[in-house]
VEXDREN-2710 file (C-alpha; in Angstrom, 1 decimal):
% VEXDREN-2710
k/r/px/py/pz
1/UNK/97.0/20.7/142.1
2/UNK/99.8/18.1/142.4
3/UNK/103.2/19.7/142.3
4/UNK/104.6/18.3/138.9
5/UNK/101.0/19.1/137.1
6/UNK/101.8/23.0/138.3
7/UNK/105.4/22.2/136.8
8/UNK/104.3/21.0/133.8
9/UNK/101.7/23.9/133.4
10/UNK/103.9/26.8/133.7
11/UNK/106.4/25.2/131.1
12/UNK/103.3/24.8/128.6
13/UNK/102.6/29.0/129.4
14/UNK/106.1/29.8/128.7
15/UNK/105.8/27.8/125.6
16/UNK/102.9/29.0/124.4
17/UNK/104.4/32.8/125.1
18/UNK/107.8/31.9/123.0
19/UNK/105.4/30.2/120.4
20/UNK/103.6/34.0/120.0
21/UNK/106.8/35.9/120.0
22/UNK/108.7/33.8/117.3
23/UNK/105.6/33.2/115.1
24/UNK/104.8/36.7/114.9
25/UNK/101.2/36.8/117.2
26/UNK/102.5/39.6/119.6
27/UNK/103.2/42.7/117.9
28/UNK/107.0/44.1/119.1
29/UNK/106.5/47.6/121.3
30/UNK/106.0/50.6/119.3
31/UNK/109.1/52.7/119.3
32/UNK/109.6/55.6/121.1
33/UNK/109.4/58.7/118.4
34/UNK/111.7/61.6/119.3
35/UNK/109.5/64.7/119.7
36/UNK/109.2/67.5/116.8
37/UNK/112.0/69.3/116.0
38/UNK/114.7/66.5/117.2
39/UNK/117.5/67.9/115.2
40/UNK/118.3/71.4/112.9
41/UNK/115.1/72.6/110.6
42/UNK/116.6/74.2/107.6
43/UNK/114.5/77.3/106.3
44/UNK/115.1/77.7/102.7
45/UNK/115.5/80.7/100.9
46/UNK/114.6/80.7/97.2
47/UNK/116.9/84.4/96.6
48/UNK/120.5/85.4/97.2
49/UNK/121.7/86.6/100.6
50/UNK/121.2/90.5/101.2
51/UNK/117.6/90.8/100.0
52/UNK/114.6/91.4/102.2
53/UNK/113.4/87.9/101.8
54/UNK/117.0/86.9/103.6
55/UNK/116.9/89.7/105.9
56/UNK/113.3/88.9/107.2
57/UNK/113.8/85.1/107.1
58/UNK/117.1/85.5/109.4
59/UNK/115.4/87.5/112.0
60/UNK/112.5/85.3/112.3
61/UNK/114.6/82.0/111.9
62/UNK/116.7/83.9/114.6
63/UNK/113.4/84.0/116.7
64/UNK/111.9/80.6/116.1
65/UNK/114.9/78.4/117.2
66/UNK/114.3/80.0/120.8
67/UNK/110.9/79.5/120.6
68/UNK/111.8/75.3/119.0
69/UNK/114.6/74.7/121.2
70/UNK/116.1/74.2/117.7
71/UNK/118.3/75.4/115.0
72/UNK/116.7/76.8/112.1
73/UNK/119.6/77.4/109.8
74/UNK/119.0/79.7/106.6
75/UNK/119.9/78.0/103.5
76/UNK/120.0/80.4/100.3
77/UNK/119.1/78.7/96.7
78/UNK/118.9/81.6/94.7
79/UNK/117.9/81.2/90.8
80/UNK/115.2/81.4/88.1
81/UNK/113.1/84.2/90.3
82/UNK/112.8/81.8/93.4
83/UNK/111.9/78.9/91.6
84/UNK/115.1/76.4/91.8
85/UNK/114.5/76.8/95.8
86/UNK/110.8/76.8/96.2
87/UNK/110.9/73.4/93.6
88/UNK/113.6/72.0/96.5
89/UNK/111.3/72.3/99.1
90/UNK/108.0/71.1/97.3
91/UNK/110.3/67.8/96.4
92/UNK/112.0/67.3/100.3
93/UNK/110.3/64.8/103.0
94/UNK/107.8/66.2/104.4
95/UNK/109.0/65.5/108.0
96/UNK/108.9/69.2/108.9
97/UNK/113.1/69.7/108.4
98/UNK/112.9/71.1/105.0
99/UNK/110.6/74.4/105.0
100/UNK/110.3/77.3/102.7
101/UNK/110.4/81.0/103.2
102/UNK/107.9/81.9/100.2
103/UNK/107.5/85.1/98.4
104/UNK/104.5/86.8/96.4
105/UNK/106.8/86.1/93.5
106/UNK/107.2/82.4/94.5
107/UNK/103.9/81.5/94.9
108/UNK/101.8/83.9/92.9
109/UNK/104.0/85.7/90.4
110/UNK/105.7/82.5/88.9
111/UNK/102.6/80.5/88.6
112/UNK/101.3/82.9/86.3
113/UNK/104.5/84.0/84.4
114/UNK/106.4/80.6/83.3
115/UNK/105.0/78.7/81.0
116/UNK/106.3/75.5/83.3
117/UNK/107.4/76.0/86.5
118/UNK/108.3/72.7/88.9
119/UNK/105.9/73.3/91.5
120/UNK/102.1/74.3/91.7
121/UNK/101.9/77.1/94.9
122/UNK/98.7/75.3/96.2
123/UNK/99.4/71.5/95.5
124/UNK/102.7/70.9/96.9
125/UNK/102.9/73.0/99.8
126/UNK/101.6/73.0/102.6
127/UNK/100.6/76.7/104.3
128/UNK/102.3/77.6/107.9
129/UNK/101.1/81.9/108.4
130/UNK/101.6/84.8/106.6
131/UNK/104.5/86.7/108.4
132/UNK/105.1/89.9/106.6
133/UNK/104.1/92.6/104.0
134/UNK/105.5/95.5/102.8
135/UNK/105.9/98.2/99.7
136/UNK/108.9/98.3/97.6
137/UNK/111.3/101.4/96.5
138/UNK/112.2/103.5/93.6
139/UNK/115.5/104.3/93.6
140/UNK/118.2/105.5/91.6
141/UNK/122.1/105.9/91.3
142/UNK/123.0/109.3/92.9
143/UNK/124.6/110.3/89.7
144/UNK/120.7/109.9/87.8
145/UNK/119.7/113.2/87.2
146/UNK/116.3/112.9/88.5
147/UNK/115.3/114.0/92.5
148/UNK/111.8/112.9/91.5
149/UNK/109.8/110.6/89.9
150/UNK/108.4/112.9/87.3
151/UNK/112.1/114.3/86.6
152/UNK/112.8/110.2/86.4
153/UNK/110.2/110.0/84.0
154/UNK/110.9/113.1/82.2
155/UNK/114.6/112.0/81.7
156/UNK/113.6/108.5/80.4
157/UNK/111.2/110.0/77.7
158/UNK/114.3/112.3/76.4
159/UNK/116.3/109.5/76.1
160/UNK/114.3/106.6/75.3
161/UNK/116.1/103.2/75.7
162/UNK/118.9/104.7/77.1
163/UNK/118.7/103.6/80.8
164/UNK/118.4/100.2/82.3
165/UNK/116.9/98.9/85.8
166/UNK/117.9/96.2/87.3
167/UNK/115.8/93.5/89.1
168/UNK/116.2/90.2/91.5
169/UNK/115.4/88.3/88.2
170/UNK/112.6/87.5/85.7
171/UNK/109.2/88.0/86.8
172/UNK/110.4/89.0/90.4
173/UNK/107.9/92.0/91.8
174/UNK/111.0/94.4/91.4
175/UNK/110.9/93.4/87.3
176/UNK/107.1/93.7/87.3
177/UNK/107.2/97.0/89.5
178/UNK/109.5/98.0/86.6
179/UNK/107.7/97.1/83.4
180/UNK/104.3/98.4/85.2
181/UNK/106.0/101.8/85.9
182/UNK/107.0/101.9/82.4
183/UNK/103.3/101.2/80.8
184/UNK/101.7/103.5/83.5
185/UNK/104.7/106.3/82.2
186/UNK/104.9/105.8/78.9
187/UNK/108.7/105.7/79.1
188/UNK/111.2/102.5/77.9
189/UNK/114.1/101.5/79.7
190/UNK/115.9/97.8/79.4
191/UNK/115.5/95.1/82.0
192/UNK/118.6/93.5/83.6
193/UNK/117.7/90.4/86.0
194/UNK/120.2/89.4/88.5
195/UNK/119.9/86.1/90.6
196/UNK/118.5/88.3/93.3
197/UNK/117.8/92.0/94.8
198/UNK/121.4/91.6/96.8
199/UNK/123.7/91.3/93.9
200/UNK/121.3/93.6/91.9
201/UNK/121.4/96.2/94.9
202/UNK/125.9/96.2/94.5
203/UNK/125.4/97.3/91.0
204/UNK/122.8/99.8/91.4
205/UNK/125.2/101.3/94.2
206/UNK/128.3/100.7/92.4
207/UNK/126.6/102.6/88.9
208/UNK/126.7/100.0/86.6
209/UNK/122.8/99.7/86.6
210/UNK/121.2/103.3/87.1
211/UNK/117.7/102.5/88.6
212/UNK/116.0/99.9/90.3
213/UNK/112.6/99.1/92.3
214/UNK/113.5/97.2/95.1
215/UNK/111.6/95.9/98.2
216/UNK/112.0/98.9/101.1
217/UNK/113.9/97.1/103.8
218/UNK/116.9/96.6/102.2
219/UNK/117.1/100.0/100.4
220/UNK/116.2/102.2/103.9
221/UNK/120.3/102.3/105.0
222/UNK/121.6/103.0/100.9
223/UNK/118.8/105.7/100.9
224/UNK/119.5/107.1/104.4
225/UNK/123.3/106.8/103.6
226/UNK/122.8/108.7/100.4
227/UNK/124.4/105.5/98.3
228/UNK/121.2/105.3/96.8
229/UNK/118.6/107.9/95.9
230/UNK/115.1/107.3/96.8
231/UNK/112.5/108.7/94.7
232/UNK/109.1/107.0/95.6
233/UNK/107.6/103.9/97.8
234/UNK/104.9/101.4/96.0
235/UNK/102.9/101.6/98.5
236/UNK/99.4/103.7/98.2
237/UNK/100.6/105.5/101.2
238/UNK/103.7/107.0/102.5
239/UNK/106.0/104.4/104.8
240/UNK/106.3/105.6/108.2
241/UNK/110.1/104.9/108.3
242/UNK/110.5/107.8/105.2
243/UNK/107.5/109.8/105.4
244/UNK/109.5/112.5/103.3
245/UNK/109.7/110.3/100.4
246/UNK/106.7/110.3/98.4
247/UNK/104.4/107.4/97.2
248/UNK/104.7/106.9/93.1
249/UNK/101.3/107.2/93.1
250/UNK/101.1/110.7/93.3
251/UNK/102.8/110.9/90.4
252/UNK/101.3/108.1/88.9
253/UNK/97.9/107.7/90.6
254/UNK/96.9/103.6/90.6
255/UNK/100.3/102.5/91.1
256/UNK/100.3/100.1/94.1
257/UNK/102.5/97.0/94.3
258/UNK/103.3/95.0/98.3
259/UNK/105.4/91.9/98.5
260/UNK/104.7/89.5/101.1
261/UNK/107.0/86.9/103.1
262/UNK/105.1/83.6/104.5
263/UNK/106.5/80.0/105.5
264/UNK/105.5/76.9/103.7
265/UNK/105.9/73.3/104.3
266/UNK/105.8/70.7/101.3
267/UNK/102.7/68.9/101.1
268/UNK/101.8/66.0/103.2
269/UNK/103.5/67.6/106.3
270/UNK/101.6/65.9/109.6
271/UNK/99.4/68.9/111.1
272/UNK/101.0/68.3/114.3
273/UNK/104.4/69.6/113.0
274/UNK/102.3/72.7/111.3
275/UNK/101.3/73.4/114.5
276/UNK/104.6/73.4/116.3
277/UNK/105.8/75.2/113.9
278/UNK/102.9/77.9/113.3
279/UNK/103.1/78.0/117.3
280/UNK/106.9/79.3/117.3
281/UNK/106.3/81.3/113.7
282/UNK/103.8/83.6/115.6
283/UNK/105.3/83.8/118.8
284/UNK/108.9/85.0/116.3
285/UNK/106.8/87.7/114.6
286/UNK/104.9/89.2/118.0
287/UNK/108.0/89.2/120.3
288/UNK/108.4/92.6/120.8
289/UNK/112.4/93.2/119.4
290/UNK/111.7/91.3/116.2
291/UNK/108.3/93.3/115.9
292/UNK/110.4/96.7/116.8
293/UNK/113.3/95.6/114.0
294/UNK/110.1/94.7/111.6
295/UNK/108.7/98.1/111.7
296/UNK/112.7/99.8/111.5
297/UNK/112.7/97.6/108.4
298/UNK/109.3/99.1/107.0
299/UNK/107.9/95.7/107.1
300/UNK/104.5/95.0/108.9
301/UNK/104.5/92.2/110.6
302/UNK/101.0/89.9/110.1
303/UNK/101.1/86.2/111.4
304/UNK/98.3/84.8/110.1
305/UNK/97.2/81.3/110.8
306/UNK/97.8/78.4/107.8
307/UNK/94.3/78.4/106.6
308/UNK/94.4/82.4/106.4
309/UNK/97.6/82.1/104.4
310/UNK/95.6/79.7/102.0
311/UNK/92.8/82.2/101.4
312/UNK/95.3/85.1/101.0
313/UNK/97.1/82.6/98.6
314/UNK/94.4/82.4/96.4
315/UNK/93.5/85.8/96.5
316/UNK/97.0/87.0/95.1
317/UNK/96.9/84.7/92.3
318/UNK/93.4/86.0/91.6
319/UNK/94.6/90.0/92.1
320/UNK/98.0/89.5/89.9
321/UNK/96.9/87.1/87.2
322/UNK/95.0/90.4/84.8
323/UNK/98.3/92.6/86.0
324/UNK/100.3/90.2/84.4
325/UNK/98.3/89.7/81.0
326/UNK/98.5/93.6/80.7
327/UNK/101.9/93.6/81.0
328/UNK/102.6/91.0/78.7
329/UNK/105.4/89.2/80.6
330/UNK/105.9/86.3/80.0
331/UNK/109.0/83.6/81.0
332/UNK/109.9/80.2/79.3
END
């Protein structure tokens, strides 16, 4: 090959190789995606700060950014039982950075209860594991005159209508533990809903509300401290953390109510972030101080994997929905 045809040649390749890059023919190099989590992963929860839900999200949030290598920062959007924060979640990207710490009154007390509510529990979300359970509490202003359950319920029937409880809000377990004790008891007392179990807590304490069911993590130091009286755990069984202080079902035989704690993602998350973050979830809930301040909290920890967390889903919706027709509850 003559040297000006091998000249010419190479100019017609070159050609033909800026021809295919300005007309489009070869694609440009796929860029270079940063891995998951590349920044801050804010875990929302739906209820004031103070509350169990808050208390358990911290400690595993605490837990998962060593496990992620980043921040998860705990954002609280309180309101409307848990729905105003749950409905920002189900609407964010679902890029993994948005995430939800759900509740059983989130996810399968609301659905029930409100007539409309801004999110369906199964639709828009999508499941991540199942990280806690555990009972709720009885308790009462130490000025109540009632040591007891019965003497609680023996009080309400002499004055009837006289005593309120107070409650994280409409249709939260701690208003449904309520109204359940008072059809199982045949007593009446008024409901007062706060924007959470914190701010209800302050009141109880402070004697402005007299009584209150509230979820047992939060309410162990009160009782312990003797700010609070305790009078009876939901559970069917005693909690370890107490065992002096009794179930209310042995006062009330059948009365059984848990609340749950689980992390959601809204829908259309890519499975391979729900696995990062299930991954780091799990390892949170089974490193042994967070398992050791679980259990000092009354709470047992579970750590289930996202498609045991949709079965259990379903299940609560199935086990709540006639315990909420017989109560008659029901939220606009």
């Amino acid at each position: 090959m003559s040297a000006s045809r091998s000249i010419l040649r190479r100019r017609a390749v070159l050609g033909l190789g800026t021809l295919m890059v300005s007309g489009g023919w070869v694609p440009a190099p796929a860029e270079a995606q940063a891995p998951y989590p590349s920044r801050p992963v804010t875990l929302v929860v739906p209820f004031s700060a103070g509350g169990s839900t808050d208390l358990v999200a911290r400690l595993i949030a605490q837990e998962m950014t060593g496990h992620l290598g980043q921040q998860i920062m705990v954002e609280n959007r309180g309101g409307a039982g848990g729905t105003i924060g749950s409905a920002a979640v189900a609407r964010a990207v679902p890029d993994g950075y948005t995430i939800l710490m759900a509740t059983v009154a989130t996810h399968a007390l609301n659905p029930l209860l409100y007539k409309t509510i801004p999110y369906d529990p199964v639709r828009d979300f999508t499941p991540i594991s199942l990280l806690a359970r555990f009972p709720s509490v009885l308790v009462v202003h130490p000025a109540v005159a009632a040591n007891n359950v019965q003497e609680l319920i023996d009080l309400l029937k002499a004055n009837p209508g006289e005593y309120s409880y107070a409650s994280a809000g409409n249709g939260t377990p701690s208003h449904l533990s309520g109204e359940m004790f008072k059809s199982m008891a045949g007593v009446d007392m008024f409901h007062v809903p706060y924007k959470g179990a914190g701010p209800a807590l302050v009141d109880v304490m402070g004697g402005h509300v007299p009584i209150m069911f509230d979820n047992l993590p939060p309410s162990l130091e009160h009782i312990r401290a003797g700010t609070l009286r305790g009078l009876g755990v939901t559970s069917k069984e005693r909690a370890p953390t107490i065992l002096e202080l009794p179930a209310v079902d042995e006062t009330l035989p059948g009365y059984e109510i848990y609340s749950w704690n689980a992390l959601f993602a809204p829908a259309g998350t890519p499975q391979s972030i729900i696995r990062r973050l299930h991954g780091a979830a799990l390892a949170a809930v089974k490193d042994p101080e967070a398992a050791t301040r679980l259990k000092e909290l009354s709470v047992t920890a579970v750590g289930s994997t996202p498609e045991e967390l949709a079965t259990y889903l379903k299940t609560e919706l199935t086990k709540w929905a006639p315990i909420i027709q017989t109560s008659g509850v029901q939220l606009d």
